[in-house]
N, C-alpha and C positions, 0 to 999 in steps of 0.2 A: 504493500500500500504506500509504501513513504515513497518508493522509486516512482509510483505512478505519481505521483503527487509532486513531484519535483518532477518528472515530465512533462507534467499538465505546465508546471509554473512555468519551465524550459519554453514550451512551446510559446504560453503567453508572451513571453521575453520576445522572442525572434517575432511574433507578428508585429506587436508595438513599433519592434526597430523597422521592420520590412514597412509600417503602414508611415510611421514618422520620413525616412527614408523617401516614400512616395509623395507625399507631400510636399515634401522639399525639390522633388525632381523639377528641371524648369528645361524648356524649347526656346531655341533665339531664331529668329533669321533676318537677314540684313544684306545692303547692298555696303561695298565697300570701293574705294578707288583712291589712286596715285593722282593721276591725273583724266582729265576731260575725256580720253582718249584712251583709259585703262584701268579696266571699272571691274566689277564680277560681282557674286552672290557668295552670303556664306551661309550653315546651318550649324549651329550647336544645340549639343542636348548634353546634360547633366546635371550639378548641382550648383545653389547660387558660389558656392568656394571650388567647385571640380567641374568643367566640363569637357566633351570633345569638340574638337574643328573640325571643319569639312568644308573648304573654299573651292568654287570654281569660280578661279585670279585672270588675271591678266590678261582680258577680250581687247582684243584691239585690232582695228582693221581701218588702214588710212590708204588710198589710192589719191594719186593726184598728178594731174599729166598736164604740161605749160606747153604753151607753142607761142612763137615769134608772133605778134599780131599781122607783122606786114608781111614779111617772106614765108612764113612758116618754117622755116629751114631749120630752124633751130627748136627742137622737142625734148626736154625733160618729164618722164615718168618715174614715179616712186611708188613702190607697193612694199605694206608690210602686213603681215596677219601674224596675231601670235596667241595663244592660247594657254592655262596652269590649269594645275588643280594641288591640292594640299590636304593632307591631315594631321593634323595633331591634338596637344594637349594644352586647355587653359588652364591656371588656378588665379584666384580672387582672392582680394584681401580688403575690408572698408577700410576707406580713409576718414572719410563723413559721411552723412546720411544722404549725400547727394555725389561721391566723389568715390571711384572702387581702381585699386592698383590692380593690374593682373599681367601676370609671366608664364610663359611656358615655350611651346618649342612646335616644328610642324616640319615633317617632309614634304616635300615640295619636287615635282616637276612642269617642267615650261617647255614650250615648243612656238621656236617662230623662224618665219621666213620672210626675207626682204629680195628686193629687186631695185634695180635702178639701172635706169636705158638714158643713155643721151645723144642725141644726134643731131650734127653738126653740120649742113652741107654733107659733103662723103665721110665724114667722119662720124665713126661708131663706137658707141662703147657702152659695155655690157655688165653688170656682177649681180650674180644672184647669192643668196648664202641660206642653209636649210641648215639650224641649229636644236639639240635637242639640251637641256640642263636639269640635270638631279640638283635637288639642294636639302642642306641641312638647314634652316632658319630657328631663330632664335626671338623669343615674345617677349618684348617691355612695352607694355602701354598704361591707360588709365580710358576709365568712362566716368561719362558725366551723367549723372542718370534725371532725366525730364517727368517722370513719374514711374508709375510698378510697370510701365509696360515700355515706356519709351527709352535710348540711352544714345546717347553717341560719342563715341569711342576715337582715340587716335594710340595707334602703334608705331614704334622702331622693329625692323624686321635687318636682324645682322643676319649674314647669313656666309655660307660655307659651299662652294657649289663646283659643280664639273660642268665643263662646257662640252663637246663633241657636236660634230658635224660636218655640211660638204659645201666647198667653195667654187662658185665658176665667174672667171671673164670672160670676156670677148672684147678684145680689142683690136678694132679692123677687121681684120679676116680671122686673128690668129685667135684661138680658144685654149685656157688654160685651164685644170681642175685640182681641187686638192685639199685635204682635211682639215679641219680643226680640231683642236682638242686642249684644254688645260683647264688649273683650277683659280679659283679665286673667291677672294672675302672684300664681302662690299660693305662699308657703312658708314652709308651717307645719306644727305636730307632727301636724295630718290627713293627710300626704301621704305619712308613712312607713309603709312594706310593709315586714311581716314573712313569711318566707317557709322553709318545710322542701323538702328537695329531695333524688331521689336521683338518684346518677351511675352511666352504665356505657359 
């Protein structure tokens, strides 16, 4: 009888936590962007101090082609498209009743391609570049929170990353191809994300 009895309790225990737990569980989603031209979605789920990330970053698609208004002879094209996605981990900490610190970390990969044509009279000239980059990132932000539902957030994203990819010219007649590849840590004012979000 005493073991069922300290089961019964046992079980009690774990529902409270299981049912507290659920109560506290919270959904965000939000648009975030660098710039006018490099925006994306994000979705978290977790706890108001734990949650997970889950970004699709960096949409960007800018085409833009000039020509000489009198001869035409002269044409400048640029095309770039570039596309991420991320997960990671947040954690929260209050500062004030309107003000929450939060840090954590996100795997990240990006994928973009650019172009640029210019042409001159006979002269040509060509470079395309089709880049893929893994990264490690790193989370120091804060939000400013508008009420229970509303917040908006500004982050530093340092980050850790491998480049790889393929290169082409064309210059004149003559076409050239060839890799890229290396690493690099970036941290600078490009990296910070601004972000509006709601909660429920």
């Amino acid at each position: 009888m005493k073991n069922f009895t300290l089961s019964v309790l046992f079980l009690f225990a774990m529902l409270n936590i299981s049912f507290a737990q659920e109560k506290e569980k919270r959904q965000e989603v939000g648009i975030n962007f660098t710039s006018l031209n490099n925006f994306g979605v994000t979705y978290k789920i977790g706890t108001s101090k734990n949650l997970w990330r889950f970004n699709i970053l960096a949409i960007n698609f800018n085409n833009n082609k000039d020509e000489e208004a009198n001869t035409q002879q002269q044409v400048h094209e640029n095309y770039n498209q570039g596309a991420g996605i991320s997960i990671g981990k947040e954690f929260r900490k209050v500062i004030t009743k309107n003000l929450e610190f939060r840090y954590g970390f996100d795997v990240a990969f990006n994928y973009n391609w650019s172009k640029n044509i210019n042409k001159n009279n006979n002269d040509y000239y060509e470079s395309e570049r089709t880049i893929y980059t893994p990264s490690l990132i790193g989370v120091i932000g804060a939000n400013y929170i508008f009420s229970d539902n509303l917040a908006f957030g500004v982050e530093l994203l340092p980050r850790f990353s491998y480049r790889t990819g393929k290169n082409r010219i064309v210059n004149g007649g003559a076409e050239t191809k060839g890799d890229i590849s290396g690493f690099g840590f970036n941290l600078n004012n490009d990296v910070a994300r601004l972000s509006l979000s709601y909660r429920f």
